[in-house]
N, C-alpha and C positions, 0 to 999 in steps of 0.2 A: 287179555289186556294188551298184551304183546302184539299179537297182530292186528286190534284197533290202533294201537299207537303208531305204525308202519304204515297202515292204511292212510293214517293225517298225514304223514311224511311226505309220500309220493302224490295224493290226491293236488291237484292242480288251488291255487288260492284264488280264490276270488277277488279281481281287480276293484276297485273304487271306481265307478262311473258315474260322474254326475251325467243326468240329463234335463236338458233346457230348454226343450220344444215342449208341443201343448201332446197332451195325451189325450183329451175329450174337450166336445166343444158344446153345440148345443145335445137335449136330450135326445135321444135316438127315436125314431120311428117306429113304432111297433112291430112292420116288417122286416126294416133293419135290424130289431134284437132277434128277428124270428132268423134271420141271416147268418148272425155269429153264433148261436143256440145250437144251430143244427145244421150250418155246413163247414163251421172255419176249422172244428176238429179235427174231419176228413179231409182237409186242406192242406194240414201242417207237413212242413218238409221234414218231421222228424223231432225230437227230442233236441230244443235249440236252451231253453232255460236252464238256468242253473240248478233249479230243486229238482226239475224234470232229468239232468246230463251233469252231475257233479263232477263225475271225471272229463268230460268236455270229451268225450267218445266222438270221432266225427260219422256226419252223415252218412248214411247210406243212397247217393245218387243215382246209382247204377238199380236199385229198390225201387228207384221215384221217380223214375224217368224212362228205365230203362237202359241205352246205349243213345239218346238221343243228347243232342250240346245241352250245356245248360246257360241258361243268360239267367242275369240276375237285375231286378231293376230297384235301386235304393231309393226310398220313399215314392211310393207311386202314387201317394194324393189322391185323387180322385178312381183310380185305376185303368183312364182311358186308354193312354199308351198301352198299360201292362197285356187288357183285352186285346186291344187292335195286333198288338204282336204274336199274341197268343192266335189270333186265328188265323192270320196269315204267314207264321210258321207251325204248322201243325207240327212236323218233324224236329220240335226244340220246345225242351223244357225252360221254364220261365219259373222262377221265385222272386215274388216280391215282400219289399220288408217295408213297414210301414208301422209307426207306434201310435198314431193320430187315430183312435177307434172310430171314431166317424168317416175315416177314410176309408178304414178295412172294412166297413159295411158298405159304403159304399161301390165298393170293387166286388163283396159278394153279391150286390144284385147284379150288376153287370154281368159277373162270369154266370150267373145263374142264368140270364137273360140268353148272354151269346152259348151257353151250353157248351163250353171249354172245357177241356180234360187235360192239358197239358200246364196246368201251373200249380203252385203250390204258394202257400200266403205264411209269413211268420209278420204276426202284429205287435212287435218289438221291436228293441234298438240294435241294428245294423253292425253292431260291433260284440254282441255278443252272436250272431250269426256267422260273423266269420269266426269266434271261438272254435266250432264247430264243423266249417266246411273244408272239403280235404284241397290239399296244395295242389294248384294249378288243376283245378277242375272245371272253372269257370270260361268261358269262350266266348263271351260278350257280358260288358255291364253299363248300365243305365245311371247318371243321375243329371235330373229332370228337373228344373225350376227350385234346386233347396234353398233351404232359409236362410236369407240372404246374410242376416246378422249387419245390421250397416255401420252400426257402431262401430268403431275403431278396439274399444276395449274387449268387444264381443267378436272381431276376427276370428279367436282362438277356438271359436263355437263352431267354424265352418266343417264343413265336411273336407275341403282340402286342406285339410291339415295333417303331419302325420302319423296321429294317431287312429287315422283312418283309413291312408293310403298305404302304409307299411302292409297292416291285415289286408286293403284290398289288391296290392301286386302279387301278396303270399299267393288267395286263390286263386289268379287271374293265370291262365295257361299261357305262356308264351307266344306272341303274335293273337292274342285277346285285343279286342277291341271296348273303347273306354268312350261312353260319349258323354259331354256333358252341356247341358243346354242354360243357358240363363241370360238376363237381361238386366243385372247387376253389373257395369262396367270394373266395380273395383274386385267385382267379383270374376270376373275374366282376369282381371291382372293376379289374383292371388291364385287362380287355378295355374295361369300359365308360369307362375314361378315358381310351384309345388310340385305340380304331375310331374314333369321331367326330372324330378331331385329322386322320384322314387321308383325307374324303370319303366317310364312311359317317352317314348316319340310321338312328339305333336305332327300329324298329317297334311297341316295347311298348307300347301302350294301359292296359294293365291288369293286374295281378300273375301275372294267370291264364296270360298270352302267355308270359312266361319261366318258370311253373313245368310247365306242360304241353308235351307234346313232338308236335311236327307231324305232321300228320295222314298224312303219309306215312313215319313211323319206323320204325324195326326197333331193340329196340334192339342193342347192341352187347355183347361180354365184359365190354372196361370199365366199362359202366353197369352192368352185372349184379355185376359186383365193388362198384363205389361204393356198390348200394344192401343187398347181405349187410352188407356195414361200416358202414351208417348215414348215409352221407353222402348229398348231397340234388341230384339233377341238376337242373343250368340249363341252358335251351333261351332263346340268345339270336337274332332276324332281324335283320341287319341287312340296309339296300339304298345300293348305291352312288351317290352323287349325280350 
């Protein structure tokens, strides 16, 4: 009894998270469940849930990658980025986190298609991922057209917020590179008053840095949606201090 009762002492509590994105949309494809059935198990970067990792044990990278970087891409949507990175660094490991199950099937036909070996998929929320990923291990991270929340009351929803950015400078390695891409102006204005409050240097030299998109792009549906509708993508670098 005694050493149950130590055991709940030290064991880590489990934070309160709402979350307020879609988790499932229409019904899945039959090949799509045949996707998450039998390849997203082999996929996982490890024991990231809480029933699964109750002491929040971190990852084993050096296991799932080997000795290669590891970049991380937060919500990969569709997965196209996540692929096209994945094949044109073979030498870097890539994790994407994604809670929208129709996206994560979606990226396992792809990786199934391009026959990538170098990623790893966790089909949950991005903040219990970093629970779990060890301090300064991360060498690039990714976030890609998110939800924009336009509302003014729903701000507090974005991902630049810092309950996002704290855990993600924790794993970010020093001189880590941060990109963030979107076509929400007010959402450019609350990245650039956020990143820098938590150990991020913004890159931009000159207009041209945030209106053109890096030389290794693809773009994405989103962007492709943004610019039919008139709206105007920003491509911001940040690097971790």
């Amino acid at each position: 009894m005694r050493h149950a009762k130590a055991l709940a002492m030290t064991d880590p509590i489990r934070p309160r998270r709402n979350f307020y994105g879609r988790l499932k949309g229409k019904s899945l494809k039959q090949s799509q469940k045949g996707y998450i059935e039998q390849d997203l198990t082999d996929l996982s970067p490890g024991p990231v849930d809480w029933e699964a990792n109750p002491t929040r044990q971190p990852l084993d990278l050096t296991g799932l990658f080997d000795t290669k970087p590891v970049w991380l891409e937060i919500g990969f949507g569709g997965g196209e980025h996540m692929v096209h990175q994945a094949n044109a660094n073979p030498d870097v490991g890539i994790i994407g986190c994604e809670p929208y199950i129709n996206g994560v099937a979606m990226l396992l036909g792809k990786i199934r298609r391009a026959e990538v070996k170098n990623v790893a998929v966790h089909p949950g929320d991005v903040r219990d991922l970093f629970d779990v990923l060890p301090e300064a291990s991360i060498d690039r991270a990714f976030l890609l057209y998110p939800d924009p929340w336009p509302k003014t009351r729903h701000h507090r929803r974005r991902f630049v917020t810092p309950e996002h950015l704290k855990p993600l400078a924790r794993v970010l390695k020093p001189g880590a590179i941060f990109r963030v891409a979107t076509d929400i102006e007010d959402y450019v204005r609350q990245t650039l008053e956020q990143v820098p409050r938590h150990g991020f240097e913004w890159l931009a030299e000159c207009a041209e840095d945030w209106r053109n998109p890096w030389e290794d792009w693809i773009p994405t549906r989103y962007e492709q949606k943004a610019l039919r509708e008139g709206r105007v993508p920003h491509y911001l670098t940040f690097r971790r201090m």
